[in-house]
Every structure is written in C-alpha cells, then in structure tokens.
N, C-alpha and C positions, 0 to 999 in steps of 0.2 A: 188128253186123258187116255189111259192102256185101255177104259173099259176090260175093266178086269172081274174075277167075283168077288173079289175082298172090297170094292170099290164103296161096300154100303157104312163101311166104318165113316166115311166122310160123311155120309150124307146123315146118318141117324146120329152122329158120335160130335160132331165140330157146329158149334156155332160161335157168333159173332156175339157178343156182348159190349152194346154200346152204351154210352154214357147217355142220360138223357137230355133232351134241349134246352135252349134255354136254360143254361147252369154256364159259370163259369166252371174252365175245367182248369184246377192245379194238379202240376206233375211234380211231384216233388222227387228230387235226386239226393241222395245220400250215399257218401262215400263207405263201402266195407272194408273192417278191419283197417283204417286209416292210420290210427294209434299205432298200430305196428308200423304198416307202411312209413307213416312220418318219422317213426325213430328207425329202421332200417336206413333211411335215405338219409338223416341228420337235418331234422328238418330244425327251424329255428323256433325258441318257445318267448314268451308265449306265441309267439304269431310271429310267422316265414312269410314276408313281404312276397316274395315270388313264388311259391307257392299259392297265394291268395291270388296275384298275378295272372296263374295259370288257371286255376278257375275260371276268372273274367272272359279270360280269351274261347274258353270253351263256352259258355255263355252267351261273347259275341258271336259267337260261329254259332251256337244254333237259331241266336234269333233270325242272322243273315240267310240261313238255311230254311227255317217253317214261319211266314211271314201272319200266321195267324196266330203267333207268341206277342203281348202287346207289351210284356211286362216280365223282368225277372228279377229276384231276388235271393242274394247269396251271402254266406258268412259262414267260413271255417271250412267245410269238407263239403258244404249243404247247395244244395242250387233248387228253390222255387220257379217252374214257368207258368204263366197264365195265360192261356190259351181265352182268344173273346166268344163269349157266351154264345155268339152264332155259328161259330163254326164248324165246318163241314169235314175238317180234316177227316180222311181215313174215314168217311163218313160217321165219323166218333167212337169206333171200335177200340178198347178199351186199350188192348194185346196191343193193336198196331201202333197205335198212340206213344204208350209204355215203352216196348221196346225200340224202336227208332230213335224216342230222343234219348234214352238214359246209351244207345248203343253211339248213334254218333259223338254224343258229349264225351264218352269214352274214347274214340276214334281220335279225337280232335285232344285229348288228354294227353295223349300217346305220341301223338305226330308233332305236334307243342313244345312236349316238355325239355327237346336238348335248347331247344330257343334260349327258356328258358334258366333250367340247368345245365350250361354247356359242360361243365365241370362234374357235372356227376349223372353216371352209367343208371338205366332205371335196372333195379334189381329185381324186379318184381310187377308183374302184370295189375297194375291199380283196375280194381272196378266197382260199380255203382249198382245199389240196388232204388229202383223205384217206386212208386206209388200214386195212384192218380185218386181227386178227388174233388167233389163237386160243388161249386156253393150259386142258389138260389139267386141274388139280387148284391148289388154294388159295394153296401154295408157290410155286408158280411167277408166279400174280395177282401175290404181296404182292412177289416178288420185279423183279419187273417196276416194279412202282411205285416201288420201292428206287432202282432202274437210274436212273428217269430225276429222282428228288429229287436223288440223288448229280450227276448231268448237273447240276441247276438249279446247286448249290451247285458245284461248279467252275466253268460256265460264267460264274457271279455275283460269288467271288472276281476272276479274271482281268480281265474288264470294270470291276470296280471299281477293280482298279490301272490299267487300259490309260487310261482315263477321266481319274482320276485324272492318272497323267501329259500327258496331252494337256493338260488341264486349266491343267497346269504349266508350261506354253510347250512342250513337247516334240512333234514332228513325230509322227504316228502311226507312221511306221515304225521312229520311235528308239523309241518305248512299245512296239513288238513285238518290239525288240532285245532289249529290258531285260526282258523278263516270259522271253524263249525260257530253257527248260530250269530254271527255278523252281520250285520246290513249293508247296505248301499253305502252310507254315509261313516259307518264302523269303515266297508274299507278303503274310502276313498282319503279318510285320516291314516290309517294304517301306511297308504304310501304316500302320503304329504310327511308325517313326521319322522317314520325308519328311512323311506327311501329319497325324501324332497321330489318327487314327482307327482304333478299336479294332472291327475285323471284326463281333466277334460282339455289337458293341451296333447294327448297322443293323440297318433294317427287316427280321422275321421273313419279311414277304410275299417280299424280295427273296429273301434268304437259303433261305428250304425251299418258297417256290413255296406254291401254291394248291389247297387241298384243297375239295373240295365233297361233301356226302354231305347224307342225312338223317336231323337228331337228334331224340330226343324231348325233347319238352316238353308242362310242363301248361298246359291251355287251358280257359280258363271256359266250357263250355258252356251255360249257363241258371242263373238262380236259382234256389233252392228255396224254399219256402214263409215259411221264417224269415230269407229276407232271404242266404243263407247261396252264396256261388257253387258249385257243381258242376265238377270239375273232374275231366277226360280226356284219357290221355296221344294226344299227334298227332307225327308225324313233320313235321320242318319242316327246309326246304331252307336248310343255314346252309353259311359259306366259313369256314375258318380255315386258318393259317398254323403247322404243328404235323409234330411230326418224325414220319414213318411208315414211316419202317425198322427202328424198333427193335421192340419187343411191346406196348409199353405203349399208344400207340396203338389196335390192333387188339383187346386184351384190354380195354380201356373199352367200345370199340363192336362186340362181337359181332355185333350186328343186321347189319350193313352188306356181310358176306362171307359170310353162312349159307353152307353148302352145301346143294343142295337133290338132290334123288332121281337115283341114279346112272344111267344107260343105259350099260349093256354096249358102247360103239361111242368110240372117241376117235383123235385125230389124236396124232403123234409128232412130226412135225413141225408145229412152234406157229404159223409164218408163213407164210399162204396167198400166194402173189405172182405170180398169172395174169398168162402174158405171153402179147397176139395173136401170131397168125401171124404169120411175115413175109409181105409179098407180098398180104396180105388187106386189104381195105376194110374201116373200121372204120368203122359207124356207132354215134352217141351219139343215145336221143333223150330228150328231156326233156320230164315232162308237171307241172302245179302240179296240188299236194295242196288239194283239197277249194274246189274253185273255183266249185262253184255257190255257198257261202258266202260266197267274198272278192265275186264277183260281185253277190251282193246287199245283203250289207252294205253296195259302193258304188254299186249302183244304176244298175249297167251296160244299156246299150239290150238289149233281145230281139225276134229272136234272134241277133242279132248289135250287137255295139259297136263301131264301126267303130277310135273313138278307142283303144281297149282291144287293137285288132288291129293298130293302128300300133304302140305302145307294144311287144309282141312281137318285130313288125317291128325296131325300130331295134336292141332288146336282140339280135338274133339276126345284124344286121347289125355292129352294136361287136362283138359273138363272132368274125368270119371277119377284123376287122381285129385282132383281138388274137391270136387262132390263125392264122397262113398256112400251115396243113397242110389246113385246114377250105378245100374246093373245093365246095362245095355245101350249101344246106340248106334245108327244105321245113317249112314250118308252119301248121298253122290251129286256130283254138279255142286251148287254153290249151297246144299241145303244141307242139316245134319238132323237126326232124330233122334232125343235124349230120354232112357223110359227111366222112372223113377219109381224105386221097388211100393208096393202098396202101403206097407207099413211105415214109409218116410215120416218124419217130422219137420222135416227142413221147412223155416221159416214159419211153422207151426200151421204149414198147408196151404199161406196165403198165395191166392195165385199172383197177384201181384208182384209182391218180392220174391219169387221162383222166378218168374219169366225175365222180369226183368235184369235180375243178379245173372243169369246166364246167358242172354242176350248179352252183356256187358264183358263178363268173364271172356267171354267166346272172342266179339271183337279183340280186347284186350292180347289176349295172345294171341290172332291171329297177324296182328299189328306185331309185337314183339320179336316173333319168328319168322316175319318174312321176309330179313334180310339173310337171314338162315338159307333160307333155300331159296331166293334169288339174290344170292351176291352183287348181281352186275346190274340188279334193276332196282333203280328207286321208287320207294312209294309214292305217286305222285297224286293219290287221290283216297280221300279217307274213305276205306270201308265202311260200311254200316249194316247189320243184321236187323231184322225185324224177327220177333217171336210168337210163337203164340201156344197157350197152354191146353191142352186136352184131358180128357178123363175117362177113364175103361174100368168098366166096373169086374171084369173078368179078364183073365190072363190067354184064353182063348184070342178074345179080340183083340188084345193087345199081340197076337203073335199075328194076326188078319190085318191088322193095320199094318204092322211091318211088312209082309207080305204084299199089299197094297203099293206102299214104296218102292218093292223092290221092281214090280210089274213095268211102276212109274219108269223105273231108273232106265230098263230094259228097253219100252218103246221108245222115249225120251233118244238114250243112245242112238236105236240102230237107226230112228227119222234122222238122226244128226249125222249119221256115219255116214248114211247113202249123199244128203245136202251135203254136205262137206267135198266130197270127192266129186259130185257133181259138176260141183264150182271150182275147184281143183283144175278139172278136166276139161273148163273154159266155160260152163253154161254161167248165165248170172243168177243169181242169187232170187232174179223171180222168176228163169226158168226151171229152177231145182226145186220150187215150191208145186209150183204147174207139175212139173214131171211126177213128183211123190202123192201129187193129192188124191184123196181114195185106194190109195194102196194098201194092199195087208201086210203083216210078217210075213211071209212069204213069199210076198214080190218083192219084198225089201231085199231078202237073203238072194232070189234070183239076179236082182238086176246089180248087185255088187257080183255075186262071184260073175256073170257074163262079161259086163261091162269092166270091170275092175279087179277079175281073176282072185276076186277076196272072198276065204269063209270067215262069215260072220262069226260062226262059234268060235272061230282061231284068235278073236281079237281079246286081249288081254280083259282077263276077268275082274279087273278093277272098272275096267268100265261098263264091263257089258250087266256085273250081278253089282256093283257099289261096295261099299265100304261099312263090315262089322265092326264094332269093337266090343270087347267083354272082358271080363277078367280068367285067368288062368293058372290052376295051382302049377308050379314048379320046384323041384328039387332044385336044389344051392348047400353046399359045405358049409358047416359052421364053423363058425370061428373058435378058435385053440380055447379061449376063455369061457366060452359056454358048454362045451363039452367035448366029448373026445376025439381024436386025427380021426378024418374021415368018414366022418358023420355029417349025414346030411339032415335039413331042415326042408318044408315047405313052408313058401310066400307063394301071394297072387301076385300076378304079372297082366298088366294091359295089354293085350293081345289085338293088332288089326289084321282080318281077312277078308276074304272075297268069295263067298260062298250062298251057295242055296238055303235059303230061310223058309225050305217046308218044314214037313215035322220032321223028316229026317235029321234035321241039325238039331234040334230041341231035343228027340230022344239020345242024341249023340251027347248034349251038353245040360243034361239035367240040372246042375247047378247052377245055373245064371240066372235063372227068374224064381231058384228056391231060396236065396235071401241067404246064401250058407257063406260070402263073404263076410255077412255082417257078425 
C-alpha cells in the first residue's frame, strides 16, 4: 500500500457484499446483444449446432476451472451455474463471484471459437452480462432449473415454427401473425401438416437445452502385477441433453445436489438485485486473475511491458467507445478504473449487470487484440478479469479515489523498478526483497541512481503516473455534402495520457466529469 491520504476512499467507500450462507448460489450468464452478434456472424436458425457447441465447451471449461459449480444449465445464448450451498468460494463476495465466472466463460468464448468456426473471422467482441442469485433449500434449486428447461422448450418450439415459415417464403411478420395465440399442441400440428416434421424427433440439445454436471466413471489407474488394470471411480465433466424436471433425473445422480450442513441464517427473498444510488458516481474496477502467471508464461519485459500496457490501453479505450456513460478511466499494471458519470442509467443502475457486462466486455477485447500487438506470441492461457463495483456520492471523492490509484501505481512501480534491476544485476529475487524492505521513496530514487546511474523521474511516464483516458473535443473538415470547402466540425475523440490527476488536470479539463459529452 502507498499509504497515501487519499487512501480513506478504500477504507470508508469499498466493501464486500456477500451472499448469504447456506443458499444455493445461481450465476446466471446471458449473452448481450446476441441477436445481432448471430446475424452478423450468419449464425444458423433456428438453432446453430456449433454455436450451441461453443457454449458447452465454455461451460465445460468453467466447471473444470471453479470445482464448487456442481451443476449447469444452458440453452441458446444462456448458461445457469450452481454453486453448492456451502461454499466458500471468494468467501461468497458477490463482485468476485460475478465477474470471474461470466469473465472466464468469455475468455474461454473467445479462445474456442476458431475450433469451432474455423471458417469464419470473429467480427465482433461477444460478451456476457451476469447475475447472481440465491435459493434457500433443494426444491426451490431443482425448481428453478425446471423454470428455465420449460423456457428452452417453449422458446425452441416457437422459433422452430417462426423459422420454419420464414423459411417458406413468408415475411417474418406474417410468421409472427401466424404463431400469435397458438399453443403447444396448435404448433406442434402446424409442423406435422405444412412442414411433415415431427417435434419430438428433433434434436434433444435443441429441445431440453444443455445439461453439465459431473458423472462417475471407472478409470484405469495402474496395472497390477498380473497384468490386470486397477480401476477407480473419478468424477468426469460430461454434457447431456436429458429431461430434468421430472425425478428420475435427479434420483440417478444424487451426487450432484447433496445438501451439505445447515447454518441457522437464510434469505426469504431468493433474488439479490442491488440497485446504486441515484445521483452517485459509479466506479467499476477491474484487475486480471493471476497475472504474474499469464505474464510469464508469455514472457513479458520486467518491470514493466510496455507492449502489454498498450494492449490494456486500447482494451480500455474500445470500453469508453462501447459505453458512453463511462467519462473517465485510470489504469496501470493489469488493473483499469472505469468512472461512470452520476447521471448513468446503464442497465437501470444494477450493480450486477454493470460489473459483470464490463468485466466480460473488457476480457472480450483484451482476447481479440492481442494478436494485434503481439504478433509473434500466442495466447496460450485465457485471461480472466475479476470486477468489482464502487459508489461515490461526491465528485471530490471520486477525483481522491483516482488519486489514490495513481499513488498506488507510483509506489507499485518504483518497488518494482529498483526489484527488477536488482535481480537484473544478479541478486535473487529474495535478496532484492531483503534489500528494499523498509525502505522509503527516497532510498528507492537513491539506490537506482548509485547503483544503476538511473533517474527515477527519467523513466517513462506511462509507468511511473499510469494510464488516463477521457474524451476530447477535436476539430475535423467536413465533408463537401454537409457544408462548405473547408469547414470544420467538432467530435470527441478517446484520448490516452500519462499525467498528474491533482487538481491541476481537472481545472485544466473541466469537461470530463461535467457530463458535456452526453
């Protein structure tokens, strides 16, 4: 910690909101803006086999990933997880929950999808907004999963006749005429007589959606002496397409809903759904899980990668073009901070689908551009962000929180500058700890420039002050057809720098937290 004075924003302003015990917890994942996404990409109707495909796979990759998921369920763009009633994860912190799995599921979307679309280029950064919610006791889980199979199979019905008649030369709003006020059994005739297909022999995946759990199976562990295999049961991450409303399901795989040790403390109401303030500045910030790993695995510069700090950059810059509520945000190292003007509406304030949707956003194109800027290096391990959403009732403090950050960024760096060159210059890596412990700013600046003839201050101001971005009016020529040679217009333009976040820049850039983009 800088031990800074802005430092009390953490301490009065951030807390943890966890989910209570003893609840199962669902995270439900929902694809944004899909409908385009799918027709952008020529997705197949009613239902893209491999697209549905790609879902699973991300699915199996998170259960393989957070082993306290016991259960998931998917259909269309949608992924349910259920986390078991005891769990500790993230010590059930709502934020850390949310964004991890809706950011992996994204990561693992991304890294997937030429597998399985080798044939077509992703145009477009897919991402996922989330929602976590809680249910009391067993009945209520199984019922819940009921709710949204029955959703799959009406939704899948309908689409199959709407499809169907488009299909048939009919305009989509005549196919909307013709299905209004229909039943089940209206359209399961509708395609037995127009079309000769019989409902219940399509695809099971279409029809009851995608179930994920883990099953036992036997697995050779070793021979034995006579040649003879050994064999032990293992739980293995399988999908199937199988009805889970009725018992018969759940009374095959006990394993999968235990209930586990009651606590006395439970929620009545099942669905948490934090709404900010009005009138409050909402900041999101988002830091990557386990980044001295992905760092080394690709063999990023120390202590600092410059290429690795652009890559950030632009991913946080596509953020404020895709959000125009986002009027600021502040980053360095693997974390970014996103302020959200007071007056937002975005997603009608819930903290849930904010954090989550930009958590998702953010991996999404940090995955897509970063063959951009490391050409020669492969992705060889999926990113993942965690988020978490704050609230400032004042614009002061919301200028003391950034501040805060930037102090961060500063000690952060120059501990890292001096360790770096330490170990550079041969010490190991726990004598460069021993060497810097207890030291101030100022023995840090001493013992580079003696030892290592370096000024601190000389070092490039992207690492030393971190990374702005905001928007910025600009003059541009207009075009012949809107008025006359030589005439200029102003747009705003994304702007990243590397600058002092006292008041000097804020008197300097009055518009950016006065809402005068919008």
């Amino acid at each position: 910690m800088a031990n800074s004075e802005y430092e009390y924003v953490k301490r009065e302003f951030e807390f943890d909101r966890c989910l209570p015990p003893s609840n199962w917890i669902v995270v439900r994942i929902d694809g944004c803006h899909f409908h385009r996404f799918s027709k952008i990409h020529a997705f197949e109707k009613p239902n893209d086999e491999n697209a549905l495909r790609l879902m699973n796979a991300c699915a199996t990759a998170v259960l393989e990933k957070f082993p306290d998921i016991v259960f998931a369920y998917g259909v269309s763009d949608e992924y349910s997880f259920i986390f078991r009633e005891e769990t500790e994860f993230y010590h059930r912190r709502e934020s850390k929950i949310l964004s991890l799995c809706v950011s992996y599921f994204t990561s693992v979307y991304v890294m997937k999808w030429k597998y399985l679309f080798p044939n077509k280029e992703l145009k477009e950064p897919p991402y996922f907004d989330a929602r976590a919610v809680c249910y009391p006791n067993l009945k209520t889980i199984r019922d819940y999963l009921a709710w949204r199979q029955v959703d799959c199979h009406i939704n899948n019905q309908y689409n199959t006749c709407f499809w169907m008649l488009v299909k048939s030369g009919k305009s989509e709003q005549e196919a909307q005429l013709a299905l209004k006020g229909t039943f089940a059994k209206d359209k399961n005739e509708l395609l037995a007589q127009q079309f000769q297909i019989n409902y219940d022999d399509e695809p099971a995946m279409f029809r009851k959606g995608c179930s994920v759990y883990r099953e036992k199976v036997e697995t050779t562990v070793k021979i034995d002496d006579y040649g003879e295999p050994i064999k032990r049961p293992r739980l293995q991450v399988t999908v199937a397409h199988v009805d889970i409303i009725g018992p018969e399901f759940w009374e095959n795989h006990q394993h999968i809903l235990r209930e586990g040790k009651i606590l006395h403390w439970f929620v009545k109401k099942s669905g948490i759904n934090h709404i900010f303030c009005p009138c409050n500045w909402i900041v999101v910030r988002i830091n990557a899980c386990q980044f001295d790993q992905l760092s080394t695995i690709h063999s990023f510069d120390k202590p600092n990668d410059e290429t690795a700090l652009r890559l950030m950059n632009e991913s946080a810059s596509l953020m404020m073009e895709q959000y125009p509520d986002i009027v600021f945000a502040y980053g360095f190292s693997n974390e970014y901070s996103f302020v959200f003007h007071e007056k937002s509406e975005l997603y009608q304030r819930q903290e849930s689908l904010i954090l989550s949707s930009c958590s998702s956003y953010f991996t999404s194109l940090y995955m897509m551009k970063w063959q951009e800027f490391f050409p020669q290096k492969e992705l060889m391990q999926t990113p993942r962000f965690e988020a978490e959403a704050l609230c400032h009732p004042k614009l002061k403090i919301v200028c003391e929180y950034l501040s805060w950050r930037q102090a961060e960024c500063h000690a952060g760096n120059q501990y890292n500058t001096c360790f770096w060159m330490l170990v550079k210059s041969g010490k190991s890596e726990k004598e460069a700890h021993e060497i810097l412990k207890g030291t101030l700013s100022k023995d840090k600046n001493e013992l580079l420039f003696q030892q290592f003839q370096m000024n601190y201050n000389n070092e490039p101001a992207m690492f030393r002050k971190g990374s702005c971005i905001y928007r910025q009016k600009v003059e541009e020529l207009a075009g012949a057809e809107d008025c006359d040679n030589d005439t200029t217009r102003e747009r705003w333009h994304v702007k990243v720098d590397h600058l002092d976040l006292g008041p000097g820049f804020w008197r300097k850039h009055p518009w950016i937290m006065a809402n005068c983009t919008q």
